[in-house]
Backbone as a chain_set.jsonl record, in Angstrom:
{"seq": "XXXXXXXXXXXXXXXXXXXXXXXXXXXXXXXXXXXXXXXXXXXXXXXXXXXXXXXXXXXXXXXXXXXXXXXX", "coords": {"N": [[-42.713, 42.087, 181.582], [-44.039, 39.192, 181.612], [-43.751, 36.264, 180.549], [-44.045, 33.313, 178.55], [-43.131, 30.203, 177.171], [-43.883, 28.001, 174.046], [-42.9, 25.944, 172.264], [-42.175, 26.95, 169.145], [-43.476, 29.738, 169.592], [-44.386, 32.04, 171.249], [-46.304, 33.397, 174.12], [-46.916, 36.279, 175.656], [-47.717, 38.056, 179.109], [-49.259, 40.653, 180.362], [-47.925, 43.19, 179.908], [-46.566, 45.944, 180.708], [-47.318, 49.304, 179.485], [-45.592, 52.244, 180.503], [-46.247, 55.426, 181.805], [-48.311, 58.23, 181.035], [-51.439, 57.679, 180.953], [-50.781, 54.791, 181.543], [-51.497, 51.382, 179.801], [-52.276, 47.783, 180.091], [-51.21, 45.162, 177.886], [-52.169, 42.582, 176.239], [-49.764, 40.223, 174.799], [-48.032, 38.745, 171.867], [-46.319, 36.358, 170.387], [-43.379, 34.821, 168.095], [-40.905, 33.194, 168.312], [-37.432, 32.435, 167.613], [-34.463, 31.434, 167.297], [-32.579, 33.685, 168.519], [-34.085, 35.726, 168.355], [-37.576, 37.253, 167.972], [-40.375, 38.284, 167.211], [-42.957, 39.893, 167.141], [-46.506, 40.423, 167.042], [-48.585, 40.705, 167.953], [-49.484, 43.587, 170.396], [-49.474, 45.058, 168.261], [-46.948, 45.002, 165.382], [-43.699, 44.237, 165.442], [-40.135, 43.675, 166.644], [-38.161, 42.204, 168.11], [-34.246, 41.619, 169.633], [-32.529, 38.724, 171.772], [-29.794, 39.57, 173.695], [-26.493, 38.531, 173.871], [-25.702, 37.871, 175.765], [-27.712, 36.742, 177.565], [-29.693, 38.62, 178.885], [-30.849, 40.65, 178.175], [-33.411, 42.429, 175.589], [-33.203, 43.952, 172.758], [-35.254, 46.051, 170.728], [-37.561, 47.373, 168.135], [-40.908, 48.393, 167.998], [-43.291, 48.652, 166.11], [-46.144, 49.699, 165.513], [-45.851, 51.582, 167.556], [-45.407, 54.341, 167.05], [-42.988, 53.423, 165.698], [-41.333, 52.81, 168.042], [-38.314, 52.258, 170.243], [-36.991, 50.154, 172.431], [-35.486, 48.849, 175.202], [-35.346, 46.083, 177.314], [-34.907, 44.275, 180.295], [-33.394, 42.238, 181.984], [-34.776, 41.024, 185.423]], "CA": [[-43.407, 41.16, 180.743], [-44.072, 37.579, 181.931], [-43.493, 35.063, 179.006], [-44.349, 31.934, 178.627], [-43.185, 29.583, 175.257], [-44.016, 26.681, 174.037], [-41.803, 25.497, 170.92], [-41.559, 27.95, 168.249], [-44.545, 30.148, 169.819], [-44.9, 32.499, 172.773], [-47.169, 34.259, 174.275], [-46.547, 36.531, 177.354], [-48.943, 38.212, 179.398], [-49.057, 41.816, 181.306], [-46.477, 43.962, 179.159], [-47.42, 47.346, 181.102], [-46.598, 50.541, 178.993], [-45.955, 53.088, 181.559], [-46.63, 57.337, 181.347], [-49.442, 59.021, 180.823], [-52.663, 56.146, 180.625], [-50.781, 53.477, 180.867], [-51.994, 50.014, 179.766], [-51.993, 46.568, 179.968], [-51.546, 44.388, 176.865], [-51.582, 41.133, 175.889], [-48.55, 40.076, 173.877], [-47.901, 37.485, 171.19], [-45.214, 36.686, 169.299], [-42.911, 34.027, 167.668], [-39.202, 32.915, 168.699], [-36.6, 31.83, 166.184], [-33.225, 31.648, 167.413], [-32.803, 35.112, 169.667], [-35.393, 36.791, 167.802], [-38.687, 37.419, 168.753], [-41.32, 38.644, 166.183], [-44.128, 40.557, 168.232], [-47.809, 40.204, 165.672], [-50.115, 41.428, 168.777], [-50.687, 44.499, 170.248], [-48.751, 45.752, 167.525], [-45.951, 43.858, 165.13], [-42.307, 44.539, 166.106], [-38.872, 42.594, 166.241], [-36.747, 42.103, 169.694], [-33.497, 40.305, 169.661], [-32.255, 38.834, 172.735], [-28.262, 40.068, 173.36], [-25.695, 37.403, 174.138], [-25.396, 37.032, 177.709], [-29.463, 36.52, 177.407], [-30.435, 39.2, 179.831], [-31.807, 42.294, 177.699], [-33.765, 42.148, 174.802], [-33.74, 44.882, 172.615], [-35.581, 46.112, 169.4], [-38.45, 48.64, 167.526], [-42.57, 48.264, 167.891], [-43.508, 49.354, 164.268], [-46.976, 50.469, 165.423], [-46.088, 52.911, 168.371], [-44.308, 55.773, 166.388], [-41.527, 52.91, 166.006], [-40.477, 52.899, 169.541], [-37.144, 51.824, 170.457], [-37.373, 49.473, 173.562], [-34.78, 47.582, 175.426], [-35.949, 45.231, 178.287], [-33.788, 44.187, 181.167], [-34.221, 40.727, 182.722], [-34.371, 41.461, 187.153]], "C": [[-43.159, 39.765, 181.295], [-43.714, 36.922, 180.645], [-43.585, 33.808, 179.497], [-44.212, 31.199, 176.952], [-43.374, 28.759, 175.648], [-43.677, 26.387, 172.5], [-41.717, 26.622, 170.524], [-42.775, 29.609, 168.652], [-44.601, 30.733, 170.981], [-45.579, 33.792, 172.399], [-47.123, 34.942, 175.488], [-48.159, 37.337, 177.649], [-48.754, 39.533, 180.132], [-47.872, 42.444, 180.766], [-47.283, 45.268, 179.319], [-46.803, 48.436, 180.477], [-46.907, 51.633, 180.411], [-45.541, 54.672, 181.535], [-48.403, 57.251, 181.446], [-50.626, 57.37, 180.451], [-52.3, 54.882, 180.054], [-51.405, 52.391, 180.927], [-51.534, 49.071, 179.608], [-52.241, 45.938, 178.508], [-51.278, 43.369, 176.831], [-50.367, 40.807, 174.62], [-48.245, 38.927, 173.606], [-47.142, 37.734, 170.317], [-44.476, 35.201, 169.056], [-41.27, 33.981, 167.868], [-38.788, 32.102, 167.772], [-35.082, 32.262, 166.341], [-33.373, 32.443, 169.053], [-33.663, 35.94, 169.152], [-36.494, 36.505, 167.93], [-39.476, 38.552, 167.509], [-42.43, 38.919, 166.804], [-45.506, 40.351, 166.837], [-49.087, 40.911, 166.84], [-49.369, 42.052, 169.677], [-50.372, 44.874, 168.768], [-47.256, 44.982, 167.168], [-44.357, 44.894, 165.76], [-41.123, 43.411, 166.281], [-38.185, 43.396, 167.438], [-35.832, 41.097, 169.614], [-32.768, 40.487, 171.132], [-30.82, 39.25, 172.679], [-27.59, 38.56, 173.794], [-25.546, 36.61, 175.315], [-27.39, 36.543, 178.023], [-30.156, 37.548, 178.641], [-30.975, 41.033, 179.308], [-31.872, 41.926, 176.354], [-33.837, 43.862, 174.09], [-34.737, 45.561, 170.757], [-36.345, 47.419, 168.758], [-39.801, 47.869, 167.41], [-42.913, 49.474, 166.853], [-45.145, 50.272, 164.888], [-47.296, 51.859, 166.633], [-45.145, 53.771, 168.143], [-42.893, 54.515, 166.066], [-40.566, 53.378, 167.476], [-39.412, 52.265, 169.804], [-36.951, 51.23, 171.96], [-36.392, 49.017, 173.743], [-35.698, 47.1, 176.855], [-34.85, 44.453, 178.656], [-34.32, 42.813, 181.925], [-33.673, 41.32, 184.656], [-33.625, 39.95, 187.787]], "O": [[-42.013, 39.322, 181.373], [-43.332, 37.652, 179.731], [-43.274, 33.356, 180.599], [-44.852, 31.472, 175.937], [-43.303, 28.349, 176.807], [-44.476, 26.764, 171.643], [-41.25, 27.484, 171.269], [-42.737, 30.514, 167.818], [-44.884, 29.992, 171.922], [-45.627, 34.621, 171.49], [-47.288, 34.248, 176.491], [-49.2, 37.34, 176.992], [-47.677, 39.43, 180.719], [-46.787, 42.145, 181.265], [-48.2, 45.691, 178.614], [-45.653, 48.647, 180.861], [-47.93, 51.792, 181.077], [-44.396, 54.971, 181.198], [-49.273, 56.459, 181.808], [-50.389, 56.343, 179.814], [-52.7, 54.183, 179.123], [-51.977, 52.151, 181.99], [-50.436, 49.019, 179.052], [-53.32, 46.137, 177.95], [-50.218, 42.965, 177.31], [-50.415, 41.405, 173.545], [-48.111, 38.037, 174.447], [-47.036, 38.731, 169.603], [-44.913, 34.307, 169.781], [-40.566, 34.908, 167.467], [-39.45, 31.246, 167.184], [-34.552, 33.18, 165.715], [-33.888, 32.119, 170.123], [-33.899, 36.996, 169.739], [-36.667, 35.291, 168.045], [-38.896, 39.558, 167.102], [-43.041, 37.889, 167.087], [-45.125, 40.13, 165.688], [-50.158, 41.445, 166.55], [-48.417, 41.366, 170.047], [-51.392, 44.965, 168.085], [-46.516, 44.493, 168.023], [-44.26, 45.975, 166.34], [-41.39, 42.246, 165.987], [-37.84, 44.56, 167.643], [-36.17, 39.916, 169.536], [-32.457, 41.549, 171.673], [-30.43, 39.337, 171.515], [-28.308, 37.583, 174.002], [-25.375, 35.448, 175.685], [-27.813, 35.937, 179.008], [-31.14, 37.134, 179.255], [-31.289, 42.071, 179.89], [-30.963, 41.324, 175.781], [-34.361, 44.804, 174.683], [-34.35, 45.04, 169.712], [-35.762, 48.499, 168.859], [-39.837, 46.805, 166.792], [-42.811, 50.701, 166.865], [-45.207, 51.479, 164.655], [-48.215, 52.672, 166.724], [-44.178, 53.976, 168.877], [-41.762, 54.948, 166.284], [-39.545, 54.024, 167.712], [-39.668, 51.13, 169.404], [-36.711, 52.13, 172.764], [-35.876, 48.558, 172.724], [-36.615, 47.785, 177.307], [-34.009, 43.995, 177.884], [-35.457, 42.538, 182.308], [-32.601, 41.817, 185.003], [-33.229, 39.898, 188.952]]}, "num_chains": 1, "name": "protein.A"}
């Protein structure tokens, strides 16, 4: 996922699900602290961890998926 904020407001871009047909989505969401409030494709809540290099959380509209994300 790319990201890009701007104050209380980001919006990233290319968040590729990958298996079976995966796709590209656009992704929008709201920062507040270390938390991260997803509202597009689908709502969801990621908090970043301490050392700031993995985010992890649950996307409410894909079965509640359980995601972490690893900064490279």
């Amino acid at each position: 996922m790319k990201n890009a904020q701007i104050s209380a407001s980001s919006s990233g871009l290319n968040l590729t699900i990958i298996g079976p047909g995966g796709t590209d989505y656009r992704v929008v969401g709201f920062v507040s602290g270390n938390d991260i409030t997803l509202s597009e494709p689908t709502p969801g809540n990621l908090t970043v961890d301490a050392s700031g290099n993995q985010m992890t959380g649950i996307i409410n509209g894909w079965d509640n998926a359980k995601i972490t994300l690893h900064k490279q």
